[in-house]
C-alpha positions in Angstrom: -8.2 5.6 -21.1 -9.4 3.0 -18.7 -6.0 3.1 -17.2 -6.9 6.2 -14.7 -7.7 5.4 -11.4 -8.6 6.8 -7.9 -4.6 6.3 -6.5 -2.7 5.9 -10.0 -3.0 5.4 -13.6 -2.2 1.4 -14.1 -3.5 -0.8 -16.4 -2.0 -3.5 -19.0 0.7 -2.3 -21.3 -0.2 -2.0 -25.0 -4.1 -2.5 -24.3 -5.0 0.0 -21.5 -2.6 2.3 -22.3 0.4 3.2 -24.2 3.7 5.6 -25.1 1.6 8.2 -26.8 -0.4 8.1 -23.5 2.7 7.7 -21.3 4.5 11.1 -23.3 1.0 13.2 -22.9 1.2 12.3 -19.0 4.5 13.3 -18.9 3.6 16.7 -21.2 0.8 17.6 -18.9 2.4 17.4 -14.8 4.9 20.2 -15.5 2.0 22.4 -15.8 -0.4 20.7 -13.6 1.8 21.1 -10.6 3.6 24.0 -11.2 7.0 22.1 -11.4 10.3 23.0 -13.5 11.9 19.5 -13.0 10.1 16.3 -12.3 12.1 13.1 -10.5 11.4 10.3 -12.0 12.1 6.3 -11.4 11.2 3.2 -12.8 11.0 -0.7 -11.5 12.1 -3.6 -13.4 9.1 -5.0 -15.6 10.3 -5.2 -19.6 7.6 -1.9 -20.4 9.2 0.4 -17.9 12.1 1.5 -20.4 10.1 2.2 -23.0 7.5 4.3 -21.0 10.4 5.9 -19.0 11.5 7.2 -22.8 7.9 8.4 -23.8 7.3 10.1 -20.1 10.4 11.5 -20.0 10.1 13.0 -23.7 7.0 14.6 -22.3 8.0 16.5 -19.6 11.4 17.9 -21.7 8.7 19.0 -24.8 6.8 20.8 -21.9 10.0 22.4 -21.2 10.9 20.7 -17.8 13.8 19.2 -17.0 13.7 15.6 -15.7 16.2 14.1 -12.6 16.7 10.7 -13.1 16.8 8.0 -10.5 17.1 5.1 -13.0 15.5 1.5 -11.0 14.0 2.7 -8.3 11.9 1.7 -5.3 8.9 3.7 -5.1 9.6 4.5 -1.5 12.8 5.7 -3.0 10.9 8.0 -5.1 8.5 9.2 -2.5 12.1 10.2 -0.5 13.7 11.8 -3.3 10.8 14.3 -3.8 10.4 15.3 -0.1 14.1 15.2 0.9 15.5 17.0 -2.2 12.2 19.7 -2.5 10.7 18.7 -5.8 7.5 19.8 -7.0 6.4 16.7 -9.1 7.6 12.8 -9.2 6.8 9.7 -11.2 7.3 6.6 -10.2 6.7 4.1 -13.4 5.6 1.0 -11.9 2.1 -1.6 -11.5 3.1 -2.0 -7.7 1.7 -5.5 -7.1 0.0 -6.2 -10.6 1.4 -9.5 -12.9 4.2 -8.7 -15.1 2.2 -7.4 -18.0 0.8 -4.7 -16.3 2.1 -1.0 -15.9 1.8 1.7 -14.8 2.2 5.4 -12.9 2.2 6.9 -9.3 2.8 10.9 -9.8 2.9 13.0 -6.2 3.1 16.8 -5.5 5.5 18.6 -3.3 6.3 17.1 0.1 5.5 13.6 -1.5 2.0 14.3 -1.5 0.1 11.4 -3.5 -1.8 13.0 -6.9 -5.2 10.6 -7.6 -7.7 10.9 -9.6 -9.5 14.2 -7.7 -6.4 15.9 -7.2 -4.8 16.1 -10.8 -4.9 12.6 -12.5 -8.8 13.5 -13.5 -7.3 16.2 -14.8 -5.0 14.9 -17.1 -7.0 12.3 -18.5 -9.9 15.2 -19.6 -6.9 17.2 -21.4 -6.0 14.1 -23.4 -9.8 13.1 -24.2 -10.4 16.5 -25.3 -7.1 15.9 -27.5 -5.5 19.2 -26.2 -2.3 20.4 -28.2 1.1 19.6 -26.7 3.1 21.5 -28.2 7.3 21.9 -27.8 8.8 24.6 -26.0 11.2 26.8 -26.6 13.6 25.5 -24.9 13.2 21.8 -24.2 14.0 20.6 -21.0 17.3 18.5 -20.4 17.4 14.9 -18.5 19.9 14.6 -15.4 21.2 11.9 -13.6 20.2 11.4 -10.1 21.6 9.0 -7.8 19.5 8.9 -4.2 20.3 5.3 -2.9 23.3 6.5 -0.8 21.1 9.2 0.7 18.2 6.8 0.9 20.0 4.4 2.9 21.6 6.4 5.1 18.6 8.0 6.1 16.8 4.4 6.9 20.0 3.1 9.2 18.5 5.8 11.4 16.0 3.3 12.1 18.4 0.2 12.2 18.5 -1.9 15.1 20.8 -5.0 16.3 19.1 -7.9 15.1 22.0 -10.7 15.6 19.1 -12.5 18.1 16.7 -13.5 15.1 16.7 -15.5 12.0 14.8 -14.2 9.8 13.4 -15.4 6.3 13.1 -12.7 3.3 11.1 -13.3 -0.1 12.2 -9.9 -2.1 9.6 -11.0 -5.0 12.2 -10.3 -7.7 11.0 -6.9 -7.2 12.7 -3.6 -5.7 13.6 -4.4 -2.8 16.6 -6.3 -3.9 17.9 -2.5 -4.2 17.8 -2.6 -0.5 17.2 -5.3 1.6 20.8 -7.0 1.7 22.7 -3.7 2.4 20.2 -3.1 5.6 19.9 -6.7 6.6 23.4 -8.3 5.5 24.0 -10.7 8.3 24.5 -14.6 8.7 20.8 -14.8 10.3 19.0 -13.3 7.2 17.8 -15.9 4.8 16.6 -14.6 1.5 14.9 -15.8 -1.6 13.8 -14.5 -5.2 17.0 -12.2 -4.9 17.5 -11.0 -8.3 15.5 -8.1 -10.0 13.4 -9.7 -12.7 10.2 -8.0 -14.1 8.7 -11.1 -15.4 8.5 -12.2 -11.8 9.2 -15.7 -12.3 8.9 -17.3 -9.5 5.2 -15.6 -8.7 3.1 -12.6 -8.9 4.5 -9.6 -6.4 0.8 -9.1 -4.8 1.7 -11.1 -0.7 -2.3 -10.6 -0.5 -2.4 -13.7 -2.5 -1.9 -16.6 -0.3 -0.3 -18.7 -3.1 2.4 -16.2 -3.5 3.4 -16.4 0.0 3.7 -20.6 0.0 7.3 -20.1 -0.5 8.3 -17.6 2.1 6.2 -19.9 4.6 8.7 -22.5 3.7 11.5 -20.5 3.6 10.5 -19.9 8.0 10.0 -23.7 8.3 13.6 -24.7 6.9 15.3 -22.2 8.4 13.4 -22.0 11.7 12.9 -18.3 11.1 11.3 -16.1 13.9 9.6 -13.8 11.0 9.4 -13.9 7.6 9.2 -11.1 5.6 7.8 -10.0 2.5 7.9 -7.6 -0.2 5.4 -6.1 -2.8 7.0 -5.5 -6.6 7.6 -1.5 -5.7 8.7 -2.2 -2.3 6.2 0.1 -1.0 4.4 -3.1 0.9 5.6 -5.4 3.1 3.9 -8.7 5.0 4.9 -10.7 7.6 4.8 -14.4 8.1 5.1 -15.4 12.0 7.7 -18.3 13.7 4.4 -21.0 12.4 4.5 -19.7 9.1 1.5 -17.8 9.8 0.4 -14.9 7.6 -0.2 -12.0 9.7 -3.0 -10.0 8.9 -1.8 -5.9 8.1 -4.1 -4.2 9.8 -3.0 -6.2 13.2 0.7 -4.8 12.9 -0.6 -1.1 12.9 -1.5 -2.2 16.1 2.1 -3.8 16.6 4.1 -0.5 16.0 3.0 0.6 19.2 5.2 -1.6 21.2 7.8 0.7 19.1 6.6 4.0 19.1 4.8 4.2 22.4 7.0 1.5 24.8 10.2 1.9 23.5 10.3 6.0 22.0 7.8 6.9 24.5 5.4 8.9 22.7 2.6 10.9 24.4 -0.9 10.2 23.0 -0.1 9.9 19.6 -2.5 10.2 16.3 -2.4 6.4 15.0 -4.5 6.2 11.5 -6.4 2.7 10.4 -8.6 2.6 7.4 -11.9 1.5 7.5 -11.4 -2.2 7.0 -9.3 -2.7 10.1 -10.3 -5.6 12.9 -11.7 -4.3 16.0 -8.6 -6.1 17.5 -6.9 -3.2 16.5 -8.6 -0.4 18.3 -8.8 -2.6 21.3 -4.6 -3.6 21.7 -4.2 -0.1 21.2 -6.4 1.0 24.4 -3.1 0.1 26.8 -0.7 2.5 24.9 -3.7 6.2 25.0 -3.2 6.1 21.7 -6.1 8.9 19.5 -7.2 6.4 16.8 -8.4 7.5 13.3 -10.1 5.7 10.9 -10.2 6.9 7.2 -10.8 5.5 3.6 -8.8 2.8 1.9 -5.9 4.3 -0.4 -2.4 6.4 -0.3 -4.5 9.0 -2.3 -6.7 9.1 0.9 -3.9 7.7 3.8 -1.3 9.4 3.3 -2.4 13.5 3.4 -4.9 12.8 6.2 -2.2 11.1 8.3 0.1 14.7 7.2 -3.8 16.8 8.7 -4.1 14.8 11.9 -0.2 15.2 12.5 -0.4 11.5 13.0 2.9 8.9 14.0 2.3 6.6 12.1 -0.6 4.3 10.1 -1.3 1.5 7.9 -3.6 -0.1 5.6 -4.9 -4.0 5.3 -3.1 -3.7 2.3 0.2 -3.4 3.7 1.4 -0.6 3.1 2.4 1.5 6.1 3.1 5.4 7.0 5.2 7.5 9.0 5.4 10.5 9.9 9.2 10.0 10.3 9.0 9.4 6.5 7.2 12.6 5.1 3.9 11.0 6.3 4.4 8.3 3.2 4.9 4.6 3.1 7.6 2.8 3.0 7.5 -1.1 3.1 11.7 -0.7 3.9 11.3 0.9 6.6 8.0 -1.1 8.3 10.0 -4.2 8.4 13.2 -2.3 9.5 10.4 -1.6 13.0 8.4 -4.5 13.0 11.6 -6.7 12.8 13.4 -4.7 15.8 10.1 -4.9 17.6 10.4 -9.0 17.6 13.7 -8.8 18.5 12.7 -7.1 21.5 9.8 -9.7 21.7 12.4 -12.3 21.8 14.2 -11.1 24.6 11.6 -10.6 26.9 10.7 -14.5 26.1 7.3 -13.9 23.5 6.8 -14.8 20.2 5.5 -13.1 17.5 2.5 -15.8 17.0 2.3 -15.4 20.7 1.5 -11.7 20.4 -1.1 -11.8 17.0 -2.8 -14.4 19.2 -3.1 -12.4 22.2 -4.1 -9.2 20.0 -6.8 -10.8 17.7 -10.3 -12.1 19.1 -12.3 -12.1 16.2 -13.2 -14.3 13.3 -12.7 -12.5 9.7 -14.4 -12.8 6.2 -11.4 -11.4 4.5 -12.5 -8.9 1.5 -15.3 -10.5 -0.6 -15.8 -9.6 -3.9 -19.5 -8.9 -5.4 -20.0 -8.3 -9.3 -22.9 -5.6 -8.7 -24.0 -3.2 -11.3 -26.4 -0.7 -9.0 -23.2 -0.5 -6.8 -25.2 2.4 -4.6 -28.6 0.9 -4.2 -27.0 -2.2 -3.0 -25.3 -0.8 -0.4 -27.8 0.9 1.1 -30.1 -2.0 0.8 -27.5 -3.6 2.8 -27.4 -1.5 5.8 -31.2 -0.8 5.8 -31.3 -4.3 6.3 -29.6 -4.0 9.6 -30.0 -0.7 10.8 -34.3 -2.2 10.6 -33.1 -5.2 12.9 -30.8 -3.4 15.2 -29.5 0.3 15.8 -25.6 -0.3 15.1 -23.0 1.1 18.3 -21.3 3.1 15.2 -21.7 4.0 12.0 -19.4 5.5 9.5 -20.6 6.9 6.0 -17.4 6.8 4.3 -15.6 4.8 2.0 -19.0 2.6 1.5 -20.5 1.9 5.2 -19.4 0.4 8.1 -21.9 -0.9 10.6 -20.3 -2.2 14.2 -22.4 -4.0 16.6 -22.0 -5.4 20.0 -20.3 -9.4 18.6 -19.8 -7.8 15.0 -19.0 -5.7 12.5 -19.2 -5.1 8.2 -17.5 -2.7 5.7 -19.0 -2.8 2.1 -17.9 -0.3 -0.3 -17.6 0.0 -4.0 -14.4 -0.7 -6.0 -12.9 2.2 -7.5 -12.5 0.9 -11.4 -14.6 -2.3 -11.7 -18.7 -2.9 -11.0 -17.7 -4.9 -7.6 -18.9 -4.0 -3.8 -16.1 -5.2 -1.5 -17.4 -6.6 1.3 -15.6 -7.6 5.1 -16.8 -8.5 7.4 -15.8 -9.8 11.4 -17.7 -11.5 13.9 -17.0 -12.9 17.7 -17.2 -16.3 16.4 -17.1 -18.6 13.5 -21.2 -19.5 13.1 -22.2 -16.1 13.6 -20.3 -14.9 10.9 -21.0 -17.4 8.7 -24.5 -16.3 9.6 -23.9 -12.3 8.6 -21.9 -13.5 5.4 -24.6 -15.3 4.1 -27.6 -13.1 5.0 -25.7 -10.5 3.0 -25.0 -12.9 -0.1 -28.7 -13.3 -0.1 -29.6 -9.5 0.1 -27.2 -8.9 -3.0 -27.8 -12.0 -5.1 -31.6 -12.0 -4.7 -32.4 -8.6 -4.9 -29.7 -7.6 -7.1 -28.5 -10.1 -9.2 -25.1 -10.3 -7.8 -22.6 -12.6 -9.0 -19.7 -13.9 -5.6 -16.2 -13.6 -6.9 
């Protein structure tokens, strides 16, 4: 069962898990979330058929009916359940994973995300304990369900001229080629990797990974693109790539939206969300628009309902997936590029760049997520932050989602992966020898004390 996670159930297909596990999931959300009819979509990878046909005879056995979206987005998904009223969703997908990988993402009512702590935990315990599934009375019945008009029309709310840009697209052979060239057709739109293909040919849909973004950095050079754009295998993440073919970090373009929501709709004080891994940069840019910053834990299990609690605009992850509230507090990696694009348009006009911008914003050297294989996952952590707490008292301390320590010229998140023995560690200094410095006074703490092994 080592497919269950904190956010989904995912894992490699045939090996993690399979149809008979794929039917009891199915079986068990009916009655775990009080539902009568489940929506359900699926990407493009070669498995999602066949556990589309084993989830799908699950939920009818339970006596649920099912609504059909066929290939779907999982933004697509999210928006089907809020906009229509379900009471339970499954999206079959493995997001960003290689092409042998599958997997689930189930949410509640109003879109709501179901983890591990909120149902998924669950689930798993009634198939460990083997409990009985068996067949209603009346089986349920499977109905098409075709969303993509209303899906659309609902983004072009948010569509803006863009006839002053040229802009570069990598759609990752992924699901966002159910999308992107209906809301960007135009001559100034370039795009590559066009075609749905779940073998993801060309290379893996996860834009984290610097060698799967080589080709949309090219794609700006050639064309002399103003942005680049690009999109995760579920389409629920989206990157950018600047006018140099720079990557732009995530977190920095949570602090971008404001030139939308703030400058240009002219919200009052709004409730902005960041997660815990964000750059100080962030908080800072935002200073000039009063905006009431949150920070939270890493995660749509986690982002998600606390942006819905704090009645926040909109927020993002260093991940790349951003919410708004305009979208049932969800993410939508459609409609993040649909704003980030109009807000370089608007860039444009007024004579800046979009390098020109990131530049201005970000004044801090970063570590980027390191990876340490750590058994005593805990004890190292606090190790960690005894360490410096005993040199210095930090300016702020949060306790969630692992630690994070700021002081005066830096700062460091470590917390513990959710499903493998790793501490993920980031960290962000005022210049490049001091952290170096912090990075490997850390290394040492784990390695010698704890046997860690660097990844």
């Amino acid at each position: 069962m080592g497919a269950f996670h904190a956010y989904d159930i995912r894992g490699i297909w045939g090996v993690d898990f399979d149809a008979q596990t794929a039917y009891k999931v199915g079986y068990f959300i009916p009655g775990l979330l009080g539902a009568d009819s489940v929506l359900v979509g699926r990407d493009c990878r070669v498995s999602s058929d066949e556990i589309h046909d084993a989830l799908v005879k699950g939920i009818n056995d339970a006596g649920a009916d099912v609504y059909d979206l066929g290939l779907s987005s999982t933004p697509l998904v999210y928006f089907g359940t809020a906009y229509y009223g379900f009471k339970a969703s499954v999206q079959i997908t493995a997001s960003h994973n290689p092409a042998q990988y599958n997997g689930m993402k189930v949410s509640r009512e109003n879109a709501l995300p179901v983890g591990f702590d909120t149902g998924l935990g669950q689930i798993k315990q009634w198939i460990d304990e083997g409990r009985p599934t068996p067949v209603a009375q009346v089986r349920g019945k499977v109905y098409q369900k075709d969303a993509k008009a209303d899906y659309i029309k609902f983004l072009k709310q948010f569509s803006y001229d863009l006839s002053n840009l040229r802009i570069a697209f990598d759609l990752s052979n992924g699901m966002a080629n159910l999308f992107a060239k209906e809301i960007f057709d135009g001559d100034n739109a370039s795009f590559i990797f066009d075609t749905l293909d779940g073998r993801f040919p060309n290379h893996e849909p996860n834009p984290l990974i610097p060698k799967n973004v080589e080709p949309l950095r090219e794609l700006v050079r050639k064309t002399g693109a103003d942005i680049g754009v690009i999109y995760d295998g579920d389409a629920d993440r989206v990157m950018f790539v600047d006018e140099k073919a720079r990557f732009v970090s995530p977190d920095l373009v949570v602090a971008l939206l404001a030139i939308y929501f703030v400058g240009e709709r002219g919200a009052k004080a709004p409730r902005v969300l960041q997660e815990i891994r964000s750059s100080k940069s962030v908080g800072e840019y935002l200073e000039q628009f009063d905006v009431d910053l949150h920070t939270w834990r890493v995660g749509r299990a986690f982002a998600a309902p606390k942006l819905r609690e704090i009645d926040g605009l909109w927020g993002g992850e260093l991940a790349g997936h951003y919410y708004f509230k305009d979208f049932f507090y969800s993410d939508s990696g459609m409609l993040a590029s649909m704003l980030v694009l109009h807000i370089v348009s608007i860039l444009k006009k007024e004579g800046k760049t979009l390098s020109s911008v990131i530049d201005a914003m970000s004044h801090y050297r970063n570590s980027g997520e390191i990876n340490f294989r750590v058994e005593d996952k805990a004890g190292a952590m606090q190790a960690v932050c005894e360490h410096f707490k005993a040199q210095a008292r930090p300016l702020k301390e949060m306790d969630f989602d692992g630690f994070r320590l700021e002081y005066e010229k830096w700062w460091f998140n470590i917390r513990p992966s959710n499903t493998e023995p790793y501490l993920r560690f980031i960290c962000e200094a005022t210049d490049d020898e001091l952290l170096k410095e912090k990075i490997e006074e850390v290394t040492g703490i784990l390695v010698s004390r704890f046997g860690a092994e660097r990844s």
